[in-house]
TORMARSE-955170 format. One record per residue (C-alpha): residue in one letter; residue number from 1; z, x, y. Coordinates in nm, 3 decimals, decimal comma, padded with zeros to 5 digits. Example, Ala and Ser with C-alpha at 12.3 -4.5 7.8 and 13.67 -1.06 7.14 Angstrom:
REM residues 2
<r residuo="A" num="1" pz="00,780" px="01,230" py="-00,450"/>
<r residuo="S" num="2" pz="00,714" px="01,367" py="-00,106"/>
END
This chain:
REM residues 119
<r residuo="X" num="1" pz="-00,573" px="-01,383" py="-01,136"/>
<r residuo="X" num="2" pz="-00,389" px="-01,283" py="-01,502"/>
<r residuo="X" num="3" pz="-00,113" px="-01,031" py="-01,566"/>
<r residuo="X" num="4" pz="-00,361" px="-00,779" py="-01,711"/>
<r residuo="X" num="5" pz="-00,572" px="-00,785" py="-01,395"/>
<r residuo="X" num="6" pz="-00,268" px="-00,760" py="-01,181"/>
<r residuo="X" num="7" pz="-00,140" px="-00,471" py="-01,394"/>
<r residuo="X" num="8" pz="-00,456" px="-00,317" py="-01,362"/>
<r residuo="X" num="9" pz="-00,478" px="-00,346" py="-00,975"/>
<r residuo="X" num="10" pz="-00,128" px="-00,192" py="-00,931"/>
<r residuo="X" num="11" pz="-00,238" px="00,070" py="-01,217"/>
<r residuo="X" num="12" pz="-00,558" px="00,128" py="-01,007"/>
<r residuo="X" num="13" pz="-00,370" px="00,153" py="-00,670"/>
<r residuo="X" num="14" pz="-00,143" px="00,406" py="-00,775"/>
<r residuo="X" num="15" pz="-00,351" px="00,617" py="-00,952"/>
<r residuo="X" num="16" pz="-00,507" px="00,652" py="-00,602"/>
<r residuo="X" num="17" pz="-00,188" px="00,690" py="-00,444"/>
<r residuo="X" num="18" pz="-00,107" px="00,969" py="-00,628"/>
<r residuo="X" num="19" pz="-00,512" px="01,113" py="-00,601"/>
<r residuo="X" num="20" pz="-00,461" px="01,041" py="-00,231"/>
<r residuo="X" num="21" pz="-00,126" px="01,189" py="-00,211"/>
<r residuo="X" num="22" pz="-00,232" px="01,521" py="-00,395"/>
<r residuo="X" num="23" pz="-00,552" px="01,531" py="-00,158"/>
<r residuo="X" num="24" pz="-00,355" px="01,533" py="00,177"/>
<r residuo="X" num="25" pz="-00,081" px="01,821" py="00,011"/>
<r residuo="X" num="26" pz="-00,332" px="02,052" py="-00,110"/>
<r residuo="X" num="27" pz="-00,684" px="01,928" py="00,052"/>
<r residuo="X" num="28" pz="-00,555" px="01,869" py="00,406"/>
<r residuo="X" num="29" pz="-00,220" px="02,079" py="00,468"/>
<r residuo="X" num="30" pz="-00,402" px="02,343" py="00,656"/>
<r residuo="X" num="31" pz="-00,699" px="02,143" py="00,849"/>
<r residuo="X" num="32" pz="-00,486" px="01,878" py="01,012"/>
<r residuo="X" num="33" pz="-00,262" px="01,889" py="01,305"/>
<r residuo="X" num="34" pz="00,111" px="01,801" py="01,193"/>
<r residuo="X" num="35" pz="00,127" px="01,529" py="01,367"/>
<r residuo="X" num="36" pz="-00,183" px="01,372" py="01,158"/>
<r residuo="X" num="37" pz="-00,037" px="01,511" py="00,860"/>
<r residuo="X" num="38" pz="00,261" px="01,349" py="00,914"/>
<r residuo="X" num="39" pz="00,084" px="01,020" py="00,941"/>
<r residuo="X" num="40" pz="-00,122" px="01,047" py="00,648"/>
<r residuo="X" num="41" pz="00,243" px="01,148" py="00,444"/>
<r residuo="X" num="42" pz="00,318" px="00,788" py="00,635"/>
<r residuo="X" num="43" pz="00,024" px="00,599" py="00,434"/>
<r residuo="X" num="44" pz="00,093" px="00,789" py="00,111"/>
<r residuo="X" num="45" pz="00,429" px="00,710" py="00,087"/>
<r residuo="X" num="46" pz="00,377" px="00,330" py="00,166"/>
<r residuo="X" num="47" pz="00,114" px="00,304" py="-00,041"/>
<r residuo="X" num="48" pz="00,297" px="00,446" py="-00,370"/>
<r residuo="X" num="49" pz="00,587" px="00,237" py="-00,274"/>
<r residuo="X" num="50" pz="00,354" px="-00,079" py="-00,275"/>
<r residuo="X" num="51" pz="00,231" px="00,017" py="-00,571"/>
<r residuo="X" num="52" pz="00,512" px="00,077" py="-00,764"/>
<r residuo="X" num="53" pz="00,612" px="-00,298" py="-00,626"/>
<r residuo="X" num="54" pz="00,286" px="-00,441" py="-00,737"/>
<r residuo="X" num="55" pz="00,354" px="-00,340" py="-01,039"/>
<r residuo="X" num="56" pz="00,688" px="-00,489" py="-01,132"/>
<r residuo="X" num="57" pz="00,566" px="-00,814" py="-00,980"/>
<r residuo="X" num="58" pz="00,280" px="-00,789" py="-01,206"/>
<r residuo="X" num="59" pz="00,562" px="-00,754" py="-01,516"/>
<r residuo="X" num="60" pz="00,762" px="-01,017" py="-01,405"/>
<r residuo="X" num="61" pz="00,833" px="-01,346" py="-01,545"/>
<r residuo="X" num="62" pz="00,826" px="-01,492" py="-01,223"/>
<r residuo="X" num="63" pz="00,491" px="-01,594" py="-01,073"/>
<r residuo="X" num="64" pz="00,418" px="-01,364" py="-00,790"/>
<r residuo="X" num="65" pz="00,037" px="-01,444" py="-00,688"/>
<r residuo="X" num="66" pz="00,072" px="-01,451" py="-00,310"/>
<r residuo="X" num="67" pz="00,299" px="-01,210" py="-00,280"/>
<r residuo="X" num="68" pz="00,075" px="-00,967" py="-00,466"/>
<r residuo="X" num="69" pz="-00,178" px="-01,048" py="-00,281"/>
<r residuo="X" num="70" pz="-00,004" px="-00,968" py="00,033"/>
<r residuo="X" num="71" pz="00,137" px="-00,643" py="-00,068"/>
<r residuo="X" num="72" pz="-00,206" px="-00,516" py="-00,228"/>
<r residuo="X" num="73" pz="-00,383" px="-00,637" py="00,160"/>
<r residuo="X" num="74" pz="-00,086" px="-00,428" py="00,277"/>
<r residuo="X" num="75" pz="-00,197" px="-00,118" py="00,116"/>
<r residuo="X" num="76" pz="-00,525" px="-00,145" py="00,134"/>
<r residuo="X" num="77" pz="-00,466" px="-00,216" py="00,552"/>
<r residuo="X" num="78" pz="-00,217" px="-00,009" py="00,603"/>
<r residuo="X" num="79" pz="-00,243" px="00,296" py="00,399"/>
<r residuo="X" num="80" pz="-00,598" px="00,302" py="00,450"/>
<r residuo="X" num="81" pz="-00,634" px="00,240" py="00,771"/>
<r residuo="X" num="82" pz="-00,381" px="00,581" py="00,804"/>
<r residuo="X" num="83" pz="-00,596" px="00,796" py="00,595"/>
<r residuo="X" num="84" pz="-00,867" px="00,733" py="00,801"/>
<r residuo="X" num="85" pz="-00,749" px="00,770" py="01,127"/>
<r residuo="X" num="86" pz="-00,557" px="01,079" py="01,073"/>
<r residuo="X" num="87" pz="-00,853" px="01,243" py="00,916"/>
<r residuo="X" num="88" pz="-01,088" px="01,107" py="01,172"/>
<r residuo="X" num="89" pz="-00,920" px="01,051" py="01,515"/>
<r residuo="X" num="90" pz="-01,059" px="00,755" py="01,541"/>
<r residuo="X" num="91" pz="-00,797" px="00,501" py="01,720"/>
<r residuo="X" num="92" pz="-00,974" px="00,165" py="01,617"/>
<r residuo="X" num="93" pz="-00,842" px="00,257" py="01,254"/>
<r residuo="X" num="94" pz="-00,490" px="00,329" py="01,368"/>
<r residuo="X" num="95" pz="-00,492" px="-00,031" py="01,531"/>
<r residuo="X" num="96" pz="-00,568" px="-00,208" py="01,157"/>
<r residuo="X" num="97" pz="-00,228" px="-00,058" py="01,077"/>
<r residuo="X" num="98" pz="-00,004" px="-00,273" py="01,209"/>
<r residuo="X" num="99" pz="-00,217" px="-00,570" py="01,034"/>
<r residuo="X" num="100" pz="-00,123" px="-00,403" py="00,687"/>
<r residuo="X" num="101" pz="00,243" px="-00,392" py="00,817"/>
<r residuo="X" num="102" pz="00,278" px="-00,767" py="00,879"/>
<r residuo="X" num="103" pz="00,097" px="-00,892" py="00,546"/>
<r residuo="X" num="104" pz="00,357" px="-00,618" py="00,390"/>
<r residuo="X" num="105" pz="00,609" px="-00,823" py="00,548"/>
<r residuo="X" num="106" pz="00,469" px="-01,134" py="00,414"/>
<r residuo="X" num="107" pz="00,474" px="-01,034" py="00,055"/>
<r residuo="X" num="108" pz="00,879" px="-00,939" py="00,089"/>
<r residuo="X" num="109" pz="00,903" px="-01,254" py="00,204"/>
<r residuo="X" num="110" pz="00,705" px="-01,455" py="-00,021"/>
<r residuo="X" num="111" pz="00,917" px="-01,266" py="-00,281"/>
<r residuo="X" num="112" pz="01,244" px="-01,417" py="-00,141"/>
<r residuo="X" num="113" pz="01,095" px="-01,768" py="-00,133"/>
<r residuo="X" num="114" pz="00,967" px="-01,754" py="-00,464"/>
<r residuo="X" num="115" pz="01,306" px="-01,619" py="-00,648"/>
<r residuo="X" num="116" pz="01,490" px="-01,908" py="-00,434"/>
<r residuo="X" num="117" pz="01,283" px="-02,182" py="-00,569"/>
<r residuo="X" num="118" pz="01,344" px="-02,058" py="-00,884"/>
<r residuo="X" num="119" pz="01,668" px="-02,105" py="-00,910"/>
END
């Protein structure tokens, strides 16, 4: 995978993040319980987080393949895997979630082993 296509997949992701984000403010506010609102505010803000991430790795001189790879799983199991449940109720969603937490944790620390061998 090139830069550009990286740069577009973190360009892509947050665009939705945002989309998403805006949705669940103005769309969903009043026709969730707080407690689902809360959790959909939980995938939003990890997914523009991500994405913001994605996006300097995609910049950087260093070569960040897995890590991006990792992170963009992350979102797309995590964050998504929020939106759906809180908007549906339905639990097998909510237990994808911690799937997209652990290959988030995998990108961090495929970032630390790849600045280390760099040095």
């Amino acid at each position: 995978m090139n830069k550009k296509s990286q740069i577009a997949i973190a360009a892509v992701l947050g665009l939705l993040g945002v989309a998403l984000g805006a949705f669940g403010a103005h769309g969903l506010s009043n026709s969730l319980p707080e407690k689902m609102l809360e959790t959909y505010k939980t995938g939003v803000l990890y997914h523009l987080t991500h994405s913001v991430v994605l996006l300097v790795l995609a910049l950087s001189n260093y070569k960040f393949l897995r890590s991006f790879i990792f992170i963009t799983v992350g979102i797309l199991l995590f964050s998504f895997s929020l939106y759906i449940y809180s908007v549906t109720g339905i639990k097998f969603f909510a237990m994808i979630t911690p799937f997209g937490g652990v290959s988030f944790l995998v990108g961090w620390i495929l970032i630390i082993v790849e600045t280390r061998k760099s040095q």
